[in-house]
Backbone as a ProteinNet text record, in pm:
[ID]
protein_1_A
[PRIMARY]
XXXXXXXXXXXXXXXXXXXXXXXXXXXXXXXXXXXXXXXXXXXXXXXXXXXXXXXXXXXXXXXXXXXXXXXXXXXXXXXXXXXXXXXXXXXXXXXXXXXXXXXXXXXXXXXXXXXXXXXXXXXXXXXXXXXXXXXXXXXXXXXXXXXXXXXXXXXXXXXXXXXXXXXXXXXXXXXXXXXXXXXXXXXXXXXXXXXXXXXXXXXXXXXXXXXXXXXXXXXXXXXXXXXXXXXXXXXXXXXXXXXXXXXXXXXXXXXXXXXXXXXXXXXXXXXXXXXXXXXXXX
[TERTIARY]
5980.3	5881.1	5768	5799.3	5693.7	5642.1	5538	5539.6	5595.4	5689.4	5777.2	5783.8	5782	5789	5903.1	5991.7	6128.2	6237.1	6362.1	6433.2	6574.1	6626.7	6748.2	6861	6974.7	7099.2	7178.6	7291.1	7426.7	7532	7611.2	7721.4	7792.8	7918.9	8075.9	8147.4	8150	8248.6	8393.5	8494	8622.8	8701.4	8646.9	8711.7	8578.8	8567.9	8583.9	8405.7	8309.8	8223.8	8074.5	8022.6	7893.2	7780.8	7742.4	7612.7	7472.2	7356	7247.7	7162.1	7073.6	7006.6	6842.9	6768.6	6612.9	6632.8	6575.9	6563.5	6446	6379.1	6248.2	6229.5	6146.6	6131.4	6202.7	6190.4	6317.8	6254.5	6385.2	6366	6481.6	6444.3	6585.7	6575.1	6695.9	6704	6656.1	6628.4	6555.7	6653.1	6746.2	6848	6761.4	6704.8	6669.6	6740.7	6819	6934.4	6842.5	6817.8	6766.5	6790.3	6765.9	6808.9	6872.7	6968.9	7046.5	6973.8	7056.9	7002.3	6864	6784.9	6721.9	6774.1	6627.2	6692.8	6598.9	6631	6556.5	6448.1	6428.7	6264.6	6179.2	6223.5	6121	6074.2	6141.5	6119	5977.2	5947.7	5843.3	5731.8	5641.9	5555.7	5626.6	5721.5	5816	5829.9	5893	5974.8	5866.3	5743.4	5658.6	5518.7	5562.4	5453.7	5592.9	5693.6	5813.7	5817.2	5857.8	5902	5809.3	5668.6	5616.4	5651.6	5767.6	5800.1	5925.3	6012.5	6135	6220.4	6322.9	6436.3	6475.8	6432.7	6401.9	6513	6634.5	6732.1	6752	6689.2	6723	6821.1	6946.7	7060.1	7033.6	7100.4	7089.8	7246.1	7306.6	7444.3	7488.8	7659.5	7738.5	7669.2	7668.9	7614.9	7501.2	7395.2	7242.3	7177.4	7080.2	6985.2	7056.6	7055.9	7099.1	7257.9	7308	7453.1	7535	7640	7761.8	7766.1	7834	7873.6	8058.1	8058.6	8226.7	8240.3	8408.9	8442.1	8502.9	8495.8	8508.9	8449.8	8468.8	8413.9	8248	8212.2	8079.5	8118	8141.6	8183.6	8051.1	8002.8	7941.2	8010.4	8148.7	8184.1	8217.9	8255.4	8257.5	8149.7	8023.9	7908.2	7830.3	7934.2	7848.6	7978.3	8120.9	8205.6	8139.2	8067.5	7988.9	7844.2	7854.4	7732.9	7759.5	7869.8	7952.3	7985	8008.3	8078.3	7964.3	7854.3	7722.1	7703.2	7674.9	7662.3	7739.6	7888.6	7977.4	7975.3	7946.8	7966.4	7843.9	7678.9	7636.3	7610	7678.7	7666.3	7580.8	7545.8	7391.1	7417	7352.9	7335.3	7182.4	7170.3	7078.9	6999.4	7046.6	7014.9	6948.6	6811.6	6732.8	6771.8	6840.4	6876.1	6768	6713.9	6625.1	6684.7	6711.5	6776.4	6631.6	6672.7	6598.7	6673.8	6671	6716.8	6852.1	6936.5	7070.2	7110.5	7008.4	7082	7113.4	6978.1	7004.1	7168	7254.3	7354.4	7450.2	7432.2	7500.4	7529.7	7380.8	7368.9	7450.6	7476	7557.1	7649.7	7691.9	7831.8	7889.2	7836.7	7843.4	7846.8	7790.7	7778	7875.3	7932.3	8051.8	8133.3	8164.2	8308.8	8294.6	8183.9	8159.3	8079.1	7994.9	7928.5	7820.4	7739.4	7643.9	7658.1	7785	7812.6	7674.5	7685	7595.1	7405.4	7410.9	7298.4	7180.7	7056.1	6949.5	6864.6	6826.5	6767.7	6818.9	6783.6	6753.5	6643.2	6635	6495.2	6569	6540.3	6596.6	6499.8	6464.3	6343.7	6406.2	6338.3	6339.7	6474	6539.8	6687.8	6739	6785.4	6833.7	6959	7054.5	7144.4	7256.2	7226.6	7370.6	7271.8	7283.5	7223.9	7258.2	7360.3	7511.1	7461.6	7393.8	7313.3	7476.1	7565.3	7654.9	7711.5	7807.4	7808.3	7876.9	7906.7	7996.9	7857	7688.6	7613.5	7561.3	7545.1	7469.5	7334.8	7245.1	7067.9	7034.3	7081.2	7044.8	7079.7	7218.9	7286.5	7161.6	7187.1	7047.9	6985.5	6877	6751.7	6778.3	6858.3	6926.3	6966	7036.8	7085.9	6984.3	6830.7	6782.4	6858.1	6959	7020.5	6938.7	6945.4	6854.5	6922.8	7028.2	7131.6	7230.7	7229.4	7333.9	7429	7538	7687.1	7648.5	7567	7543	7465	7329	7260.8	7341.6	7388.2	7492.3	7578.1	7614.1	7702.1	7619.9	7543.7	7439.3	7392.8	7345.1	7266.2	7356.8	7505.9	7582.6	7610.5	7642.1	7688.9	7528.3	7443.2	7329.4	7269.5	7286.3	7299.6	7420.7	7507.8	7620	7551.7	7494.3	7456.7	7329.6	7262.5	7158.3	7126.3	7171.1	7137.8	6973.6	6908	6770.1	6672.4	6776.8	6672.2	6561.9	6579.2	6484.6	6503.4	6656.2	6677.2	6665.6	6675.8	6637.9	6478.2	6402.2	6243.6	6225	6241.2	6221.3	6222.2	6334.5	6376.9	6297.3	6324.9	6266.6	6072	6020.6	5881.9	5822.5	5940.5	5885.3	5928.3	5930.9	5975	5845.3	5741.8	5639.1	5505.3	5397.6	5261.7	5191.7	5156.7	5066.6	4944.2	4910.9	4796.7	4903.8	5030.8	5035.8	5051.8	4963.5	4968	5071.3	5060.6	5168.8	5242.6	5193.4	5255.6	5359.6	5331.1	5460.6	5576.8	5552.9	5632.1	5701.7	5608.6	5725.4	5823.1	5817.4	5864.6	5996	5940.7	6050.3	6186.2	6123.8	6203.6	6289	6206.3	6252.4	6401.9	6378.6	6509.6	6534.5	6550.6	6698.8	6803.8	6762	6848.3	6903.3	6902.4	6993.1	7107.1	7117.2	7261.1	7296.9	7426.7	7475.7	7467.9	7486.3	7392.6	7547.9	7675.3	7787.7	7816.4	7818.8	7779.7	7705.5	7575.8	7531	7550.6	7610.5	7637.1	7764.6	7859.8	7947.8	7930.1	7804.9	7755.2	7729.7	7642.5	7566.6	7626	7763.9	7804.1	7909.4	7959.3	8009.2	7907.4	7778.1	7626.2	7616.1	7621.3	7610.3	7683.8	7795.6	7900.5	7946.3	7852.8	7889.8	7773.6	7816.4	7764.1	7757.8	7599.8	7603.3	7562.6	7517.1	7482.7	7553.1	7711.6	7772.9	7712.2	7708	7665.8	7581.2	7471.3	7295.2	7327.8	7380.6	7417.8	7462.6	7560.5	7644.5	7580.3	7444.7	7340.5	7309.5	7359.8	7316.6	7183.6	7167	7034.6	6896.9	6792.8	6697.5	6658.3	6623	6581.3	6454.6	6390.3	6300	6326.3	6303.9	6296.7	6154.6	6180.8	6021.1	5996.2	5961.2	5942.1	5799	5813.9	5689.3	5680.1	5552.4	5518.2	5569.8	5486.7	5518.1	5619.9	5718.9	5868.8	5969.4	6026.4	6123.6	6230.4	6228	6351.1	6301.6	6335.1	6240.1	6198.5	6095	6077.8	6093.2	6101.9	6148.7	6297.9	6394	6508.9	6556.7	6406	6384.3	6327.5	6256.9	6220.5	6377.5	6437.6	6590.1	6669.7	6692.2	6797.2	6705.8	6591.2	6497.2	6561.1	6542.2	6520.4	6722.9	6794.9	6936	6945.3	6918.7	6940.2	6857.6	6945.6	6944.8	6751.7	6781.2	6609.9	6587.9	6549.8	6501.3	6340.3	6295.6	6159.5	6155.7	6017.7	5968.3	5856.9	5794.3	5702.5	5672.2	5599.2	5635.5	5473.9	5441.1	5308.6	5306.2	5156.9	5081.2	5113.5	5104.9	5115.4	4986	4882	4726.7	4744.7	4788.1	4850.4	4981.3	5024.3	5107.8	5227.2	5237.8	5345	5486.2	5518	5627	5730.8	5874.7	5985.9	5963.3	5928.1	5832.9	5710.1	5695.3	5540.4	5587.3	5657.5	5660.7	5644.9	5632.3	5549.9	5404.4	5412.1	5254.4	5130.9	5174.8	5139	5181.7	5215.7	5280.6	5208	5076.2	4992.8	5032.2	5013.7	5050.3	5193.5	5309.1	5448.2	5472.8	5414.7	5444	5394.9	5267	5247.3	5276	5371	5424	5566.3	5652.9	5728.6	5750.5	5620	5586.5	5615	5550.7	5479.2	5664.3	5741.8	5872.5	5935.3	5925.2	5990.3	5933.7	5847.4	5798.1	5845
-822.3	-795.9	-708.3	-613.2	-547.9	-632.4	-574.3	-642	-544	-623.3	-537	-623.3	-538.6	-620.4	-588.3	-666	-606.4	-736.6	-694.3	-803.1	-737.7	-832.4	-868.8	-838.5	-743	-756.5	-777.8	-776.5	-684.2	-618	-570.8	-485.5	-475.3	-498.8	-501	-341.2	-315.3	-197.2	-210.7	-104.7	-100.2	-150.8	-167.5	-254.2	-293.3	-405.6	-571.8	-591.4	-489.6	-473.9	-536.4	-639.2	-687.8	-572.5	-485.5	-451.6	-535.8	-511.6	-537.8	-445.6	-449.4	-349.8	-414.9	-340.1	-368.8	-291.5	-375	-329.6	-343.3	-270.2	-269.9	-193.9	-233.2	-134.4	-87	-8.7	9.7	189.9	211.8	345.6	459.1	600.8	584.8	603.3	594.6	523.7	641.5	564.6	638.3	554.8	610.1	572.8	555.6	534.1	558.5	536.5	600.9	547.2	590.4	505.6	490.4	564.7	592.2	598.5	566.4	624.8	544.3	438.3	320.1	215.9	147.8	249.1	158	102.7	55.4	-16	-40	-55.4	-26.9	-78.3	-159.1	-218.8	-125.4	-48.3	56.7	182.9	184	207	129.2	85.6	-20.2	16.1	136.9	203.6	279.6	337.3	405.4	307.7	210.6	112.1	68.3	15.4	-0.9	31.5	224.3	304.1	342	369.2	460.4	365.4	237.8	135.3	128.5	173.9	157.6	244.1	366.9	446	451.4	412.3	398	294.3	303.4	203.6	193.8	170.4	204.2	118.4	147	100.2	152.9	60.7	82.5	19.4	101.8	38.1	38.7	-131.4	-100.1	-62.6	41.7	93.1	-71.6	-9	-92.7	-80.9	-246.1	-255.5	-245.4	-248.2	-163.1	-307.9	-359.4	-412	-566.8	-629.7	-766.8	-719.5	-635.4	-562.3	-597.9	-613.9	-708.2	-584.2	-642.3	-560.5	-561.8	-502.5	-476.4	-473.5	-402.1	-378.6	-241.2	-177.9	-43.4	15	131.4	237.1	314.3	318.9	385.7	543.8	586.2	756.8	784.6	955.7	973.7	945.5	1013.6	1014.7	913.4	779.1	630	623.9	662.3	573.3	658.7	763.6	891	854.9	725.3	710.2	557.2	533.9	376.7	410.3	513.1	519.2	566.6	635.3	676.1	596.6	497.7	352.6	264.9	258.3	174.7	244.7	396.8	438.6	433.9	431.7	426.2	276.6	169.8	99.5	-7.5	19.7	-7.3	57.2	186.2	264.2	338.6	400.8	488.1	659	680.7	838.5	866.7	1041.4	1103.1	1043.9	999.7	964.7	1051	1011.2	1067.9	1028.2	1142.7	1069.7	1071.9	980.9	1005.4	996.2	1044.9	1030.8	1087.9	986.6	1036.5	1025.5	1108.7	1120.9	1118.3	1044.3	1015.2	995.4	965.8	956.2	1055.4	1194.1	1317.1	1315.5	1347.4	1377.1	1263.2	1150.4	1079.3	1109.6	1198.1	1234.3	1390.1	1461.8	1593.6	1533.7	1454	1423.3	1406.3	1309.5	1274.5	1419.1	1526.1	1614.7	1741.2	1727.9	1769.6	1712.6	1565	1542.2	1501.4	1505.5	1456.7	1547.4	1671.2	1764.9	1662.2	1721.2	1637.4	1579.5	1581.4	1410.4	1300.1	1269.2	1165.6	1172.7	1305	1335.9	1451.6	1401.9	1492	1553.7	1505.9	1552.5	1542	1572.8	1530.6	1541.7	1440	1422.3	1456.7	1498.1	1525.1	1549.4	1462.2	1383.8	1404.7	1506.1	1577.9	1509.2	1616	1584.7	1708.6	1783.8	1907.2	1877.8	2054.5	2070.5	1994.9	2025	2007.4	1952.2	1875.9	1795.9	1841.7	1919.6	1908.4	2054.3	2078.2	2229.5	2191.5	2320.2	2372.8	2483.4	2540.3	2665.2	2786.1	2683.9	2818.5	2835.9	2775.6	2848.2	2967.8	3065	3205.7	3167.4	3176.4	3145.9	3173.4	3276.5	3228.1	3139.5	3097.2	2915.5	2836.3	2843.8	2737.6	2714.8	2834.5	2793.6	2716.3	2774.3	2751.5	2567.1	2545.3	2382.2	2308.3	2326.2	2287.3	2159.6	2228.8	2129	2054.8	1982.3	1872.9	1815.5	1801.8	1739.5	1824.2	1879.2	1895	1832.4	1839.7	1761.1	1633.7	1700.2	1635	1453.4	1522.3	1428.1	1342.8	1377.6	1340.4	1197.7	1227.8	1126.5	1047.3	1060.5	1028.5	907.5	922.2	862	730.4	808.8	668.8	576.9	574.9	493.8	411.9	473.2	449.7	330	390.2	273.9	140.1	214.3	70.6	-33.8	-11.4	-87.2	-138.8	-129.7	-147.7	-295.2	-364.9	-520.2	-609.5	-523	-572.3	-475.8	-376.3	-329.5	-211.1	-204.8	-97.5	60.2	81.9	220.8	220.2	163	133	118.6	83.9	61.3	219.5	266.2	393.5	529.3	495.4	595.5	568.7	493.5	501.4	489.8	434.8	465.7	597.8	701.2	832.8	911.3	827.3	877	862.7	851.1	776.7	873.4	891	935.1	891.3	907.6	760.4	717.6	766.1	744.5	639.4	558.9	551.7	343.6	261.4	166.1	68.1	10.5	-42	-135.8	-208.4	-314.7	-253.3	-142.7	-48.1	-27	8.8	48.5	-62.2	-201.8	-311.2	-357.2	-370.4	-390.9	-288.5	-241.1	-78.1	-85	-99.6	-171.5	-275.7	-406.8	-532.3	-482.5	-420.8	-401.8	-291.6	-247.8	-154.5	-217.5	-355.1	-417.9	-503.8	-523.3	-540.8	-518.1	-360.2	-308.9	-316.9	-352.9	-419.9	-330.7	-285.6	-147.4	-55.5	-171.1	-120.1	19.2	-91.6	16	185.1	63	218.4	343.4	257.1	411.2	472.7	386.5	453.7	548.3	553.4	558.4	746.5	690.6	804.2	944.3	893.1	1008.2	1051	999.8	1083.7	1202.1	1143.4	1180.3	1304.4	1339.4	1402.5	1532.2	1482.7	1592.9	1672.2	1643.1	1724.1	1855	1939.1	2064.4	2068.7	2066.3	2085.8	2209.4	2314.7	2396.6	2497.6	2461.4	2550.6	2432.4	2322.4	2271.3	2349.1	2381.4	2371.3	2492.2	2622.2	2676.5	2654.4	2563.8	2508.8	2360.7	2326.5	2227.2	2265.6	2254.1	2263.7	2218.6	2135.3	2032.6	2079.5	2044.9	2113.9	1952.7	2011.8	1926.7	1996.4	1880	1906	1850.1	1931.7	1925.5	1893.9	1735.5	1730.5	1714.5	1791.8	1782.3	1765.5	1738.6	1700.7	1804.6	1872.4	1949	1799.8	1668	1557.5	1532.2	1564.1	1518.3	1629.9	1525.8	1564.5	1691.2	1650.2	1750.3	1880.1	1974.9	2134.5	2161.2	2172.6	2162.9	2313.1	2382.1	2529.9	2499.3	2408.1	2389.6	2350.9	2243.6	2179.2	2306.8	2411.5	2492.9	2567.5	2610.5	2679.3	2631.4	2485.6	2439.8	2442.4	2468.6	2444	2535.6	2675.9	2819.7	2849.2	2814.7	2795.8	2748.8	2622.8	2528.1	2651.2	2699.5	2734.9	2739.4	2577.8	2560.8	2449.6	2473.8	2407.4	2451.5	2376.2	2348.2	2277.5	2308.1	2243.5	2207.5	2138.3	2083.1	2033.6	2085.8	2016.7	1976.4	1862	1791.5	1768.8	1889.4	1835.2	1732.1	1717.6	1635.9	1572.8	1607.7	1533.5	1444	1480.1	1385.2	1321	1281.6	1160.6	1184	1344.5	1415.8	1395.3	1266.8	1278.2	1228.1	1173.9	1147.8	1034.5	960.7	872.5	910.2	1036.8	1045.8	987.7	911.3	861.2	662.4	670.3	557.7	551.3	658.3	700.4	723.4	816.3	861.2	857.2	726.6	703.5	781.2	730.1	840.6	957.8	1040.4	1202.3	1255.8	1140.2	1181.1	1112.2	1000	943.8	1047.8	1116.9	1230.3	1356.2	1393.2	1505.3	1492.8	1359.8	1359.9	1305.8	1267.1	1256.5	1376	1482.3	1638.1	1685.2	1717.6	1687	1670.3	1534.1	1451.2	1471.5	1532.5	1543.3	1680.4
-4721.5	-4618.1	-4670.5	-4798.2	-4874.1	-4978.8	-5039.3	-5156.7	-5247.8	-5317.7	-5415.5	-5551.2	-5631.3	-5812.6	-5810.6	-5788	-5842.6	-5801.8	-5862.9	-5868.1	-5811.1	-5735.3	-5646.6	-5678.2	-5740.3	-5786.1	-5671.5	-5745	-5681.6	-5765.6	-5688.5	-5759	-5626.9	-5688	-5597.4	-5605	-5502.3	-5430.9	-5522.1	-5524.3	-5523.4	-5436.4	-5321.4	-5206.3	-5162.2	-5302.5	-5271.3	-5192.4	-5173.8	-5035.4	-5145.9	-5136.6	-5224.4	-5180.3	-5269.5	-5254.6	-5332.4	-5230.8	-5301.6	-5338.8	-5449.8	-5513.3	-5555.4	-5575.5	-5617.8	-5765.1	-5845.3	-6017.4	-6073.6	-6106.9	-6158.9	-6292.2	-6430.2	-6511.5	-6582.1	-6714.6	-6793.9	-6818.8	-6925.2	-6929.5	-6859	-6807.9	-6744.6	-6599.4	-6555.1	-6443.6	-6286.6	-6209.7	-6111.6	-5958.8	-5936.6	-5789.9	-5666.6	-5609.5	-5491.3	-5374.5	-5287	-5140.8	-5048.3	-4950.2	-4835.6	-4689.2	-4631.3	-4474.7	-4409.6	-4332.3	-4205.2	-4146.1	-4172.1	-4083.8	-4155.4	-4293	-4354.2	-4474.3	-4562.8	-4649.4	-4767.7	-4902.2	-5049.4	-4998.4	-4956.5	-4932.6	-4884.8	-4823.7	-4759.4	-4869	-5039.1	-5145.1	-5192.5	-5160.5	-5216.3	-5252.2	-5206.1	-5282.4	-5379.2	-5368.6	-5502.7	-5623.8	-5574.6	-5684.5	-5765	-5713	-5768.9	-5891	-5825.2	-5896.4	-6033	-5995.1	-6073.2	-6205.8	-6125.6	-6255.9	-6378.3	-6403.4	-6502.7	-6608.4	-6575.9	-6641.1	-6646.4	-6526.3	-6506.9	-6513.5	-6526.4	-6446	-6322.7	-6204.2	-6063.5	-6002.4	-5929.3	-5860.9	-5739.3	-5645.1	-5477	-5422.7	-5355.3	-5324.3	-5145.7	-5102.5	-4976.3	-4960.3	-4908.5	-4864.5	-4808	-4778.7	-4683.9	-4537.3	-4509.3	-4384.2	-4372.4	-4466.4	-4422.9	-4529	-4491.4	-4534.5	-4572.1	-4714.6	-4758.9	-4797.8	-4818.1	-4834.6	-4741.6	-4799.4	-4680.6	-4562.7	-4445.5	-4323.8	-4319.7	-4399.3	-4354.8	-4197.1	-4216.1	-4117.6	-4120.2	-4234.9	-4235.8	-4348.1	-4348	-4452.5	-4410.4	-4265.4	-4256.8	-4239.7	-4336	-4360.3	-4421	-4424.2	-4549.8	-4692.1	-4706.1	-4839.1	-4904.9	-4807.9	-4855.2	-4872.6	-4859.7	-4907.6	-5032.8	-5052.2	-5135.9	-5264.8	-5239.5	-5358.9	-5390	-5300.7	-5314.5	-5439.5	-5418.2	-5511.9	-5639.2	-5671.8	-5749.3	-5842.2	-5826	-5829.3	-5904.5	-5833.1	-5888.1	-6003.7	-6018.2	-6136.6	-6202.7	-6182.2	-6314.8	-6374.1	-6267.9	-6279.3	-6393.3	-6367.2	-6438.4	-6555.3	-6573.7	-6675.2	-6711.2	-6586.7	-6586	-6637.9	-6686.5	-6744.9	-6746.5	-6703.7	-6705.9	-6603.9	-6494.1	-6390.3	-6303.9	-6227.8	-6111	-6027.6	-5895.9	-5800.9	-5677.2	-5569.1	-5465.8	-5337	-5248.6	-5123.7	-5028.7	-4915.3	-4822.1	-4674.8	-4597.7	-4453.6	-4469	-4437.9	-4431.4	-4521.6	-4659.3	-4831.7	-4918.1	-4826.2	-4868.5	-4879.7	-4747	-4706.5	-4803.6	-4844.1	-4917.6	-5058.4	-5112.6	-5205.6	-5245.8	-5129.3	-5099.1	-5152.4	-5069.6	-5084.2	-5195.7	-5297.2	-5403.9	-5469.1	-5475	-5547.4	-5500.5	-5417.5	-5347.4	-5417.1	-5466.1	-5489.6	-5680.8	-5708	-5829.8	-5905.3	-5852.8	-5939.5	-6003.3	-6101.8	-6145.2	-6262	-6299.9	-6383.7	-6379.5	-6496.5	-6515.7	-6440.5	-6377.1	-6299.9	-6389.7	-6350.8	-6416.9	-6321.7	-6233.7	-6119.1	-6006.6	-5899.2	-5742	-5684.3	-5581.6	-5497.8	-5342.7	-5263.3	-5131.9	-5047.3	-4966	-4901.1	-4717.2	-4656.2	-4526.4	-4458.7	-4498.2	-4398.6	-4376.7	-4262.8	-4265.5	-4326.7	-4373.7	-4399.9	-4297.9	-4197.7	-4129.4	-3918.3	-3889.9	-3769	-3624.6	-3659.6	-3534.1	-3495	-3386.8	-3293.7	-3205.6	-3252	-3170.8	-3133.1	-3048.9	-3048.5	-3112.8	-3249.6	-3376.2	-3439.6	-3465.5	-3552.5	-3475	-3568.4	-3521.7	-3534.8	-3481.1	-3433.9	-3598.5	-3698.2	-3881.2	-3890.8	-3880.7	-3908.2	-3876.4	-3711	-3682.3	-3739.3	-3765.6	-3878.5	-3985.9	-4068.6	-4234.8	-4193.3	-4099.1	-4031.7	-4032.3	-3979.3	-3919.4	-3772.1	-3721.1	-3621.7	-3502.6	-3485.4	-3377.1	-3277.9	-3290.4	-3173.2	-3128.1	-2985.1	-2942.6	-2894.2	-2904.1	-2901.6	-2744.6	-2636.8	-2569.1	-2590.7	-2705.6	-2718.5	-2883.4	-2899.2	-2995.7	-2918.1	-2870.3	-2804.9	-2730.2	-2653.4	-2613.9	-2700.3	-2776.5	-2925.4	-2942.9	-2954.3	-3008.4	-2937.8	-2752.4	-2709.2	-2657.2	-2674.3	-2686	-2799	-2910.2	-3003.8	-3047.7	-2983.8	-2967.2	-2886.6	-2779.1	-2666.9	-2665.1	-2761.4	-2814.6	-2818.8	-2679.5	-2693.1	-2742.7	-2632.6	-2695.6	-2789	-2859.2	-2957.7	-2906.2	-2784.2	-2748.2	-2752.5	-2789.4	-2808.8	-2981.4	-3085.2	-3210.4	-3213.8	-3138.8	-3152.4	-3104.5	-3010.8	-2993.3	-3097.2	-3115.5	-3237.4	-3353.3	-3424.9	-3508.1	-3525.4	-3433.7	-3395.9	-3377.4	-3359.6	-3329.2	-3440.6	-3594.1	-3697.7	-3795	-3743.3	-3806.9	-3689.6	-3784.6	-3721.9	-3653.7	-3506.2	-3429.1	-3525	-3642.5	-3698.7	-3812.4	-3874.7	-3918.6	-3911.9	-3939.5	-3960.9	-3887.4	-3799.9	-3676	-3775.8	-3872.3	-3930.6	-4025.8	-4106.9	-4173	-4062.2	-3929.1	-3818.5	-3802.9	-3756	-3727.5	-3783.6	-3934.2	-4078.1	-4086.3	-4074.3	-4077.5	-3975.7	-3866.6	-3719.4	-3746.3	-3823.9	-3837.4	-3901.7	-4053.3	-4115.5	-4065.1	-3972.9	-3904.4	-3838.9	-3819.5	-3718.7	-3843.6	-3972.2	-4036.9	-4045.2	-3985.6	-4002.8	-3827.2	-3835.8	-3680.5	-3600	-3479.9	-3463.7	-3364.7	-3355.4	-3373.4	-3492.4	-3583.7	-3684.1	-3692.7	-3699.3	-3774.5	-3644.7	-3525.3	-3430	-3450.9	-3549.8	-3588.6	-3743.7	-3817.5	-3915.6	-3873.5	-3767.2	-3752.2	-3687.9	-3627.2	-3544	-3636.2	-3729.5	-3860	-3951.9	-3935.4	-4054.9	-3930.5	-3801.7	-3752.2	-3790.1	-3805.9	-3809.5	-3883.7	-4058.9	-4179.4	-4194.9	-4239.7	-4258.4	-4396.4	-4463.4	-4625.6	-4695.1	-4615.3	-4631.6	-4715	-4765.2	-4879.1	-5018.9	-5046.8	-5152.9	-5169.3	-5177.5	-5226.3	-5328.7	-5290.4	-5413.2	-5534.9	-5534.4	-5618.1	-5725.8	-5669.7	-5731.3	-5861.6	-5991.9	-6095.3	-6190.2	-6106.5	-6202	-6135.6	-6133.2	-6067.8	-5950.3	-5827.4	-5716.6	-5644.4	-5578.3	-5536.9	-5408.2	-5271.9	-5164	-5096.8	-5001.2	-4929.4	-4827.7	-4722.4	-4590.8	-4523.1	-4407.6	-4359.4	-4192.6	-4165.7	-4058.6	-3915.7	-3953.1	-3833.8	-3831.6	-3895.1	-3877.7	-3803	-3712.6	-3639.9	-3719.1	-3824.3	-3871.4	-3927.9	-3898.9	-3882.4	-4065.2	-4060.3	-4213.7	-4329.8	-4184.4	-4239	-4312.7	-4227.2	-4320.5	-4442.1	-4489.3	-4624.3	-4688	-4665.7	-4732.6	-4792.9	-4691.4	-4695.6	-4783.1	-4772.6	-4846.9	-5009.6	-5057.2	-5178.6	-5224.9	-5083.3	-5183.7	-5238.1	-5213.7	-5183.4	-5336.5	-5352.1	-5494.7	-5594.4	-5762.6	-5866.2	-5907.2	-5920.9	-6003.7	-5844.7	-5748.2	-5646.3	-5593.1	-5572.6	-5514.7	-5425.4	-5349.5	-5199.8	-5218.9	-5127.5	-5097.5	-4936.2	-4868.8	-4717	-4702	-4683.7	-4602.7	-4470.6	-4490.5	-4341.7	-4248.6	-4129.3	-4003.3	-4046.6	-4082.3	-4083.8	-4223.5	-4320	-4441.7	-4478.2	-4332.4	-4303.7	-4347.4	-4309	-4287.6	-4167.4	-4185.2	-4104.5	-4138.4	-4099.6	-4168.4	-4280.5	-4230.2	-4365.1	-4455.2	-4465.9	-4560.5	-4683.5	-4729.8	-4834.6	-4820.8	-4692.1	-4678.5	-4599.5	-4549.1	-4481	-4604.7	-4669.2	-4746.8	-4919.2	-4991.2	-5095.2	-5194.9	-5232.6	-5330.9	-5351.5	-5250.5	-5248.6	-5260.4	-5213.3	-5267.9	-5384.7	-5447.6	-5567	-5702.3	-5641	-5737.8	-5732.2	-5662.8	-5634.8	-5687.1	-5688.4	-5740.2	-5914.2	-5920.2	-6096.9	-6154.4	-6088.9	-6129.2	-6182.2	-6071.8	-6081.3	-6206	-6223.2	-6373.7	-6482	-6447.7	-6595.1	-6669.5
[MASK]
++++++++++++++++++++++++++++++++++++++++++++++++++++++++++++++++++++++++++++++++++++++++++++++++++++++++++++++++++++++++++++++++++++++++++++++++++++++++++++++++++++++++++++++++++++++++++++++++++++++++++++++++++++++++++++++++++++++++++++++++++++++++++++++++++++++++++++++++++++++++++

């Protein structure tokens, strides 16, 4: 649905689950994992600018995009041993990893149960620490969380998105993830592949992604990462600052609401995060 230079794999799970992947470019390798409910294609100003320097691999998760739909495994840490797996599996080293939104947290995970094996960087692209506003954080927690859902609207959300017959609680959401200044045809596109993933699913996806607290990792981040948030985005960007200053060799970056600063500025605005995350790698 983008225009993308890149080519089609797959790679098979431990249990048996076909993933698909975007491959572009040689050199070393550059991971990119996607969003809840999105999918590598929405990499497509990335995959495109990276690959002239990189080896650029966008995985769509289980259930999410051209990737089979099981019937189980939508955990974080199944999808953070799914990625585990791709890298051991094609034999990647000195690997850049990129997560954004819900890949951040995939990408925790992974580094929770695997440390940074085979890893050289991280990219961690506006996702708070921990989602779940409840009543064990102390109002510092809060901040440090950036939490957004209370347990109310939590549940809320899911039986909400189970029921999601005609798509209108999925058009909602994700439309208000994006800048009214930002190009309707990126929005529809964006929309189109969310409903890739069955939306059973990803409401069982999401009310697990709700419920992890990452905020003891970020200390424990050995490699250097760069954190990027946006003022237009829903998720408090003071928390992307927090979790930066937390990580060893970590950095931030948060863009303006007026420079297409919102949960997508990396499709609002590709130029300005494609060179911000060059600056990075180099």
């Amino acid at each position: 649905m983008f225009d993308i230079n890149a080519v089609r794999k797959s790679f098979t799970t431990s249990d048996g689950v076909n993933l698909r992947y975007l491959e572009a470019g040689t050199g070393q390798p550059f991971v990119m994992i996607p969003g809840w409910s999105q999918t590598a294609d929405q990499w497509h100003s990335q995959i495109n600018h990276f690959s002239k320097t990189h080896r650029v691999l966008a995985l769509d998760m289980r259930g999410h995009g051209e990737s089979d739909k099981p019937a189980h495994g939508y955990r974080i840490y199944r999808l953070s041993k799914d990625v585990r797996e791709f890298i051991e599996g094609l034999d990647l080293t000195d690997v850049i990893l990129m997560g954004h939104s819900m890949g951040c947290s995939v990408l925790w995970g992974l580094y929770d149960l695997y440390g940074a094996d085979r890893v050289s960087k991280f990219v961690f692209v506006d996702e708070p620490p921990s989602l779940s506003n409840n009543s064990t954080l102390t109002p510092e927690g809060l901040t440090q969380a950036g939490a957004i859902f209370t347990p109310e609207a939590t549940f809320g959300t899911v039986v909400a998105l189970a029921a999601d017959a005609d798509g209108s609680v999925t058009t909602g959401f994700v439309t208000g993830m994006f800048t009214p200044d930002c190009p309707k045809e990126i929005v529809e596109k964006s929309i189109a592949l969310n409903f890739k993933f069955p939306r059973d699913k990803a409401a069982e996806l999401v009310l697990d992604h709700i419920h992890n607290d990452w905020r003891d990792v970020m200390a424990r981040i050995t490699v250097p990462a760069l954190c990027i948030g946006g003022k237009g985005s829903f998720v408090p960007w003071t928390s992307v600052v927090w979790q930066a200053e937390q990580i060893p060799n970590g950095e931030h970056d948060i863009f303006e609401a007026s420079d297409g600063g919102s949960h997508f500025m990396f499709m609002e605005n590709p130029s300005q995060f494609n060179a911000r995350v060059e600056r990075f790698l180099k």
